[in-house]
MARTORZA-658425 format. One line per 8 residues: number of its first residue (from 1); for each residue x, y, z of N, C-alpha, C. Coordinates in steps of 0.05 Angstrom, whole numbers, plus 5000, padded with zeros to 4 digits. Atoms other than C-alpha are relative to their C-alpha. Layout:
NUM	X/Y/Z/X/Y/Z/X/Y/Z | ... .
end
This chain:
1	5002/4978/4980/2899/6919/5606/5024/5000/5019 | 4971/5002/4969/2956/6897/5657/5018/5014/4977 | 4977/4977/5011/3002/6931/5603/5003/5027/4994 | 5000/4971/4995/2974/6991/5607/4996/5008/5027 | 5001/4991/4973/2967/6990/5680/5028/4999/5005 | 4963/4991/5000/3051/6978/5681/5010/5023/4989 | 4994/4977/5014/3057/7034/5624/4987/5021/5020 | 5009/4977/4982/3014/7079/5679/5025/5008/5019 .
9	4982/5006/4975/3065/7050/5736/5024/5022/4993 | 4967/4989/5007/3133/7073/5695/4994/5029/5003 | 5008/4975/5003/3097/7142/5679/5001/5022/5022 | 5001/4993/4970/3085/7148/5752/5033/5002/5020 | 4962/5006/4986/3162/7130/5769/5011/5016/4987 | 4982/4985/5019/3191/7176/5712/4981/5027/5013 | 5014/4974/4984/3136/7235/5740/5015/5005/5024 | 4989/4991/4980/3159/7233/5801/5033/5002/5008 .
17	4978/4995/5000/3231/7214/5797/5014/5033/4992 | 4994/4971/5009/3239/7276/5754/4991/5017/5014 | 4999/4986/4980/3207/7319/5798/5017/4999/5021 | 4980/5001/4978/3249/7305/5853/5034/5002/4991 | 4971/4985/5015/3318/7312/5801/4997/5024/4998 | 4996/4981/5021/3299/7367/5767/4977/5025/5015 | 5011/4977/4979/3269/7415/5827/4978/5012/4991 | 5020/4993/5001/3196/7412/5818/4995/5007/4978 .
25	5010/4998/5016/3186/7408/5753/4995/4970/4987 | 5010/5027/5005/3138/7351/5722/5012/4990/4979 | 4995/5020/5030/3157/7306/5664/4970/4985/4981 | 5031/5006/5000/3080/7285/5656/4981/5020/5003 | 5014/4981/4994/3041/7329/5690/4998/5033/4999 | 4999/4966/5016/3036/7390/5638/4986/5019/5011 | 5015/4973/5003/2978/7421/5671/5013/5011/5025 | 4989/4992/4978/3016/7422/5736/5039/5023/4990 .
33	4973/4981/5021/3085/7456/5685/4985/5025/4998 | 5007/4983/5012/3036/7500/5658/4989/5027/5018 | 5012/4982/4979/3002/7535/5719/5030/5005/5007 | 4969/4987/4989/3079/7540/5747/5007/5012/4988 | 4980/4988/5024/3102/7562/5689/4983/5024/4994 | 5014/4977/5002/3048/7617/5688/5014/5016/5021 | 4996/4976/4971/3063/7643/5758/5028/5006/5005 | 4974/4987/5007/3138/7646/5749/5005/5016/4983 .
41	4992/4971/5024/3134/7683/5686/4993/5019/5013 | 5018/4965/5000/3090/7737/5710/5014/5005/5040 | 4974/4989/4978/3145/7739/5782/5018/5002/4986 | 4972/4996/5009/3197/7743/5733/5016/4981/5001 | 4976/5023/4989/3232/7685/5756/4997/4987/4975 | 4990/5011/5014/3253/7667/5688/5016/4972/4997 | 4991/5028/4998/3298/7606/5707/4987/4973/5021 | 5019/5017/4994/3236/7572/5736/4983/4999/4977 .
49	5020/5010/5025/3194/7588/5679/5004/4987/4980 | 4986/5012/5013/3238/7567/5633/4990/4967/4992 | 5003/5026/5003/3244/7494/5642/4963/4987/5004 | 5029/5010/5001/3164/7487/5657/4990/5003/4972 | 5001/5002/5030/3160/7512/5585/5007/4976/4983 | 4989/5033/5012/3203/7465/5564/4986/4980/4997 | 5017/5023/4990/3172/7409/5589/4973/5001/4979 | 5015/5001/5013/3110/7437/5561/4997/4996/4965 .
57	4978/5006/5034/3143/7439/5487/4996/4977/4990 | 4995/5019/5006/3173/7379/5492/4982/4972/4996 | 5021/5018/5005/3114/7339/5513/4985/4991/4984 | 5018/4986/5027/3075/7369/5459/5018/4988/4976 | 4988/5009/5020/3131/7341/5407/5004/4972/5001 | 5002/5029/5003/3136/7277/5436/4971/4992/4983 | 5022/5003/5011/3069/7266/5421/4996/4997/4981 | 5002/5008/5019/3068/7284/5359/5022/4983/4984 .
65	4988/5014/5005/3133/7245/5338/4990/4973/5003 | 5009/5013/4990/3099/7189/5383/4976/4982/4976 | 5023/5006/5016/3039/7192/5336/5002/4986/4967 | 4994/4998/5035/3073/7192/5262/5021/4965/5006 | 4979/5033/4994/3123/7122/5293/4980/4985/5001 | 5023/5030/5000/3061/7085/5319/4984/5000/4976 | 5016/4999/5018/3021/7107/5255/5023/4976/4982 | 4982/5022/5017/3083/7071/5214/5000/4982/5012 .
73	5003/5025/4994/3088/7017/5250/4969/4977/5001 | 5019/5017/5012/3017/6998/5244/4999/4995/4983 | 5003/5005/5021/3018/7000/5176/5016/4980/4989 | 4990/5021/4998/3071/6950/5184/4986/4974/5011 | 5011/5026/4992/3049/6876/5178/5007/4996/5028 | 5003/5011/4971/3087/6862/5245/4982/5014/5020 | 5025/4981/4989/3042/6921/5282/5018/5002/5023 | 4997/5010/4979/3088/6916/5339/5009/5030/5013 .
81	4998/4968/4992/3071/6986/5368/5010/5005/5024 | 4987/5006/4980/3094/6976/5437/5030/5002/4996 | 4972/5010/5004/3158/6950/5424/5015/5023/4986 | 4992/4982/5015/3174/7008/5373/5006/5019/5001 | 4998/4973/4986/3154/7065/5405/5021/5003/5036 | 4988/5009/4968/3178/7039/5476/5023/5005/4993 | 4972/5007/5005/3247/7027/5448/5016/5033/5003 | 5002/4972/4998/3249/7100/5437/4993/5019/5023 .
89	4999/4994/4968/3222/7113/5506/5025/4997/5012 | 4975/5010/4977/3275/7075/5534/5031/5022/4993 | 4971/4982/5010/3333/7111/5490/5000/5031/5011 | 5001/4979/4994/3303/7182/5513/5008/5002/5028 | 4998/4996/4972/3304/7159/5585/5035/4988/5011 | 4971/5012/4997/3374/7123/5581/5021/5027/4996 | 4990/4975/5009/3396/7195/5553/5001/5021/5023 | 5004/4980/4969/3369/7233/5618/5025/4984/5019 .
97	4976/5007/4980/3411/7183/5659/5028/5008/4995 | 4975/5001/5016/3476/7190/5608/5001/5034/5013 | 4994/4974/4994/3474/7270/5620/4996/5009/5028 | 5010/4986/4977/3441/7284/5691/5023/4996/5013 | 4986/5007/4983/3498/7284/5721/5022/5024/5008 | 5033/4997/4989/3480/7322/5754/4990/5013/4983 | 5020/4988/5018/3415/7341/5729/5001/5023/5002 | 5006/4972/4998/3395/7407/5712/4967/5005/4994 .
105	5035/4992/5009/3317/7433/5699/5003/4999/4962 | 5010/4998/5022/3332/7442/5631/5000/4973/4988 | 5000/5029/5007/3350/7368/5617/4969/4986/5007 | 5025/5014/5013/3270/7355/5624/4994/4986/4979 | 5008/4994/5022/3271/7362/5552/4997/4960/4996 | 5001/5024/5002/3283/7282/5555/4979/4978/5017 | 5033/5014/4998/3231/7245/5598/4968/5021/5000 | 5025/4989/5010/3180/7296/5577/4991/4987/4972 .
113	5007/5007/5026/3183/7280/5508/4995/4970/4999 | 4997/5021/4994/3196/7211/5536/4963/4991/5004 | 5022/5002/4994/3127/7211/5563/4972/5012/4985 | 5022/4994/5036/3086/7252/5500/5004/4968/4987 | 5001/5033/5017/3120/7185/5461/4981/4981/5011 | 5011/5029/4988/3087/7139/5516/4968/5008/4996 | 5021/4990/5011/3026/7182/5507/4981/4988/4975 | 5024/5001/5030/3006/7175/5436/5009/4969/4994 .
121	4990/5020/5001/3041/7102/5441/4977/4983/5007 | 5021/5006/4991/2981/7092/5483/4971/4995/4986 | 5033/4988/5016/2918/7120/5445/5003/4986/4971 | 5011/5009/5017/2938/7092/5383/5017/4973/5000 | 5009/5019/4996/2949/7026/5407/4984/4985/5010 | 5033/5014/4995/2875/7013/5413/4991/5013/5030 | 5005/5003/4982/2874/7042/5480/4997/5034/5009 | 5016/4976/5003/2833/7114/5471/4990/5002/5026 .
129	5011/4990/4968/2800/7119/5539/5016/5005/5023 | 4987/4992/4974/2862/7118/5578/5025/5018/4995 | 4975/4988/5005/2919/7161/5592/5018/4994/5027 | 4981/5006/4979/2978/7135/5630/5019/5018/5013 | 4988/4984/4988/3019/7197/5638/4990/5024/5011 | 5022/4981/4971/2963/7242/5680/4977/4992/4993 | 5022/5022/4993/2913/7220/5709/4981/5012/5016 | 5027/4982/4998/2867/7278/5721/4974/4992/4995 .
137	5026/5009/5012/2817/7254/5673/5001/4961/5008 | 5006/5041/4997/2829/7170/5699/4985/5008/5025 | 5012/5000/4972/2808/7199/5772/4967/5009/4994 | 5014/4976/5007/2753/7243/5737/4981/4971/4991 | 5013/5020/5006/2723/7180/5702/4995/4981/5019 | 5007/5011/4968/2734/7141/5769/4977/5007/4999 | 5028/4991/4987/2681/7185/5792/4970/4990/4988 | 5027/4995/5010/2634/7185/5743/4990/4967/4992 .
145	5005/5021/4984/2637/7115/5742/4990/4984/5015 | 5005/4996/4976/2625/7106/5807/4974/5010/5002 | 5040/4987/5000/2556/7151/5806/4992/4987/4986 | 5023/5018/5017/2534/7115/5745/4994/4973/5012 | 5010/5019/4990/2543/7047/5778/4983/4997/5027 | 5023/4999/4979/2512/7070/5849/4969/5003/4987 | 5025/4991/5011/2457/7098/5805/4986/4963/4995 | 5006/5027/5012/2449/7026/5772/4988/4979/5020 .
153	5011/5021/4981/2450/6985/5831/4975/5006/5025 | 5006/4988/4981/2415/7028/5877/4960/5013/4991 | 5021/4985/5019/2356/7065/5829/4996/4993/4979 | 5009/5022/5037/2349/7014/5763/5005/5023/4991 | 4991/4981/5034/2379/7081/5716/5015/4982/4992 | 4992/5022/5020/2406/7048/5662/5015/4971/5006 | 4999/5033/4991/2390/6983/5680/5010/4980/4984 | 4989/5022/5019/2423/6927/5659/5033/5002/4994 .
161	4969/4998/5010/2499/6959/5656/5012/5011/5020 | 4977/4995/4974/2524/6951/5724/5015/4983/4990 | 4972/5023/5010/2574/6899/5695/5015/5021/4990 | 4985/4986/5014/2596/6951/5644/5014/5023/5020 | 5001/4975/4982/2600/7006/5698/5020/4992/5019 | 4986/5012/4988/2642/6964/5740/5021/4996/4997 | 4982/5009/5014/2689/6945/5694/5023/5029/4991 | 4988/4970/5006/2705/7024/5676/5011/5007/5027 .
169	4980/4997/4980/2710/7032/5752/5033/4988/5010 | 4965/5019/4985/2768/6981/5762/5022/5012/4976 | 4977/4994/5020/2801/7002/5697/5007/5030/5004 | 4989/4969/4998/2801/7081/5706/5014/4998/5031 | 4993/4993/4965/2812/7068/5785/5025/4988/4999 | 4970/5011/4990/2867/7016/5772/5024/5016/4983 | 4979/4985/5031/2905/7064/5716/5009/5019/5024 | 4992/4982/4984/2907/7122/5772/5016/4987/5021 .
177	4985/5012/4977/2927/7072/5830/5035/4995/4982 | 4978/5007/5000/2977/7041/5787/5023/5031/4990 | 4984/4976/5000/3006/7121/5768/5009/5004/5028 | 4998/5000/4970/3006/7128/5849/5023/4973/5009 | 4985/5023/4997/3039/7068/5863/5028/4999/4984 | 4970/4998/5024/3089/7081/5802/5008/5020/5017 | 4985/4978/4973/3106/7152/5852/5010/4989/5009 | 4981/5009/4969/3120/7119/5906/5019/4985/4997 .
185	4979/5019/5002/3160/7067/5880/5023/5014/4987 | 4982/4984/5005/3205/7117/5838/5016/5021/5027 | 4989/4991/4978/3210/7163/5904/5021/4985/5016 | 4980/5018/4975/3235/7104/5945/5024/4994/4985 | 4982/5003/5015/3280/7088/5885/5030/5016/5000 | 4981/4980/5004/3311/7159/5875/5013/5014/5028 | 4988/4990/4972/3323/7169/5950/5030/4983/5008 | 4981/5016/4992/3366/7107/5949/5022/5006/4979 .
193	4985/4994/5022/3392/7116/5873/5009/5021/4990 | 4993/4975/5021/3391/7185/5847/4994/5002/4975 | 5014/4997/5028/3394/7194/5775/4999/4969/4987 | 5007/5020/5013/3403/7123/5762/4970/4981/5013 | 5027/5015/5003/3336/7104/5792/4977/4993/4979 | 5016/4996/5030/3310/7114/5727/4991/4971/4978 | 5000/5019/5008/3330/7047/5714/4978/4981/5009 | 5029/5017/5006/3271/7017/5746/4988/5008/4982 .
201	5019/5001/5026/3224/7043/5696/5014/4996/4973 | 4988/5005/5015/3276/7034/5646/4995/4970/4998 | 4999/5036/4991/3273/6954/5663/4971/5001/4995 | 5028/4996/5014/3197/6962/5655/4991/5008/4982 | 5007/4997/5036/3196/6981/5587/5011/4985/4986 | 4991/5019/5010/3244/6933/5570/4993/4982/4996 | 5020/5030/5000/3202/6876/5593/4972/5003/4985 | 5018/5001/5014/3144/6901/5560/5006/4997/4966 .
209	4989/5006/5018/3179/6908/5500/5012/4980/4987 | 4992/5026/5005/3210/6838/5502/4968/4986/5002 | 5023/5022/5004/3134/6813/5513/4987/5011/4973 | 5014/4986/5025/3106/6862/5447/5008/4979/4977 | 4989/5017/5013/3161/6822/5413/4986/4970/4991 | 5013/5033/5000/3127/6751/5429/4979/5006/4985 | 5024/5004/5005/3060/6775/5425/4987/5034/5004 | 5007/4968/5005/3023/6847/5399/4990/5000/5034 .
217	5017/4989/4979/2997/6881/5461/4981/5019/4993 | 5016/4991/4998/2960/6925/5426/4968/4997/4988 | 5020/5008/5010/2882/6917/5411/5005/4994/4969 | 5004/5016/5028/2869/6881/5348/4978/5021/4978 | 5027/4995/5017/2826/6923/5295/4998/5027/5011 | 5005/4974/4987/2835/6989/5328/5019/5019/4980 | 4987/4976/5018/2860/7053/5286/5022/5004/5015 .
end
């Protein structure tokens, strides 16, 4: 779990860094592209809608690229789905730094897709309940969470799985903290760095990828 609470972190540092290059437009957070990208089309403002499209696109292709790499690599004896797909993270986001210079909105096209890859890098390395690059539905499960275990401790409903209930709270709650925490740490980054702040979460995929190497990170026996 701590490796998908780091993979939340970077998500959270490449979200927000990009927003703050690339003038309010997300790299992650499609549904927040997609509402923008509605209300600029229909003002006309074409070279706002634009790049929120993009984004939306691109995300959408990471993904599935994302999906068809980690599928081959499972089917490979080493399995080492992390490491594989990451590497590929890293090259998309090493690519944004190589061109931003300076950035433009349409150069999304690279940690968007960057972040579809980390996406489906996620889900089909055993780890279906979470999503590290928005975190709509991690706060959303927070909640519900949260009611089921007050319910538990409070009113015996389904008694017997406050442990389980508990366990969902810290993991959905710590996935969103650590996206939040990944912000802020990218902000403070790109205030000091610019476009090479990128390289913290760059450095954080690296190291996860040098630990995939040692040892799988992702669940054992999972599709």
């Amino acid at each position: 779990m701590w490796a998908m609470l780091a993979l939340s972190a970077i998500a959270g540092a490449v979200d927000c860094i990009g927003y703050l290059l690339l003038v309010e437009v997300f790299t992650s957070h499609i549904s927040g592209d997609t509402v923008g990208g509605s209300v600029y089309a229909v003002l006309g403002d074409w070279s706002k809608a634009a790049p929120r499209a993009e984004a939306v696109a691109t995300f959408f292709a990471g993904n599935v690229v994302g999906i068809w790499i980690s599928d081959a690599l499972l089917a490979h004896p080493a399995r080492r789905v992390v490491a594989g797909v990451g590497a590929l993270e890293v090259a998309l986001l090493a690519a944004f730094v190589a061109f931003a210079r300076p950035p433009s909105p349409w150069m999304v096209l690279w940690p968007a897709t960057a972040m579809g890859v980390q996406n489906a890098m996620v889900r089909r390395a055993g780890y279906k309940e979470l999503r590290t690059t928005f975190v709509t539905g991690m706060l959303s499960n927070t909640a519900l969470a949260c009611a089921e275990l007050f319910k538990e401790l409070f009113f015996g409903v389904h008694r017997g799985e406050a442990g389980r209930r508990f366990r969902e709270f810290r993991v959905f709650g710590g996935t969103w903290l650590a996206f939040a925490a990944g912000g802020a740490i990218g902000a403070a980054a790109d205030i000091r760095l610019g476009v090479a702040s990128l390289f913290v979460p760059i450095a954080g995929l690296v190291a996860l990828i040098v630990l995939d190497l040692i040892r799988p990170l992702e669940r054992s026996g999972e599709p």
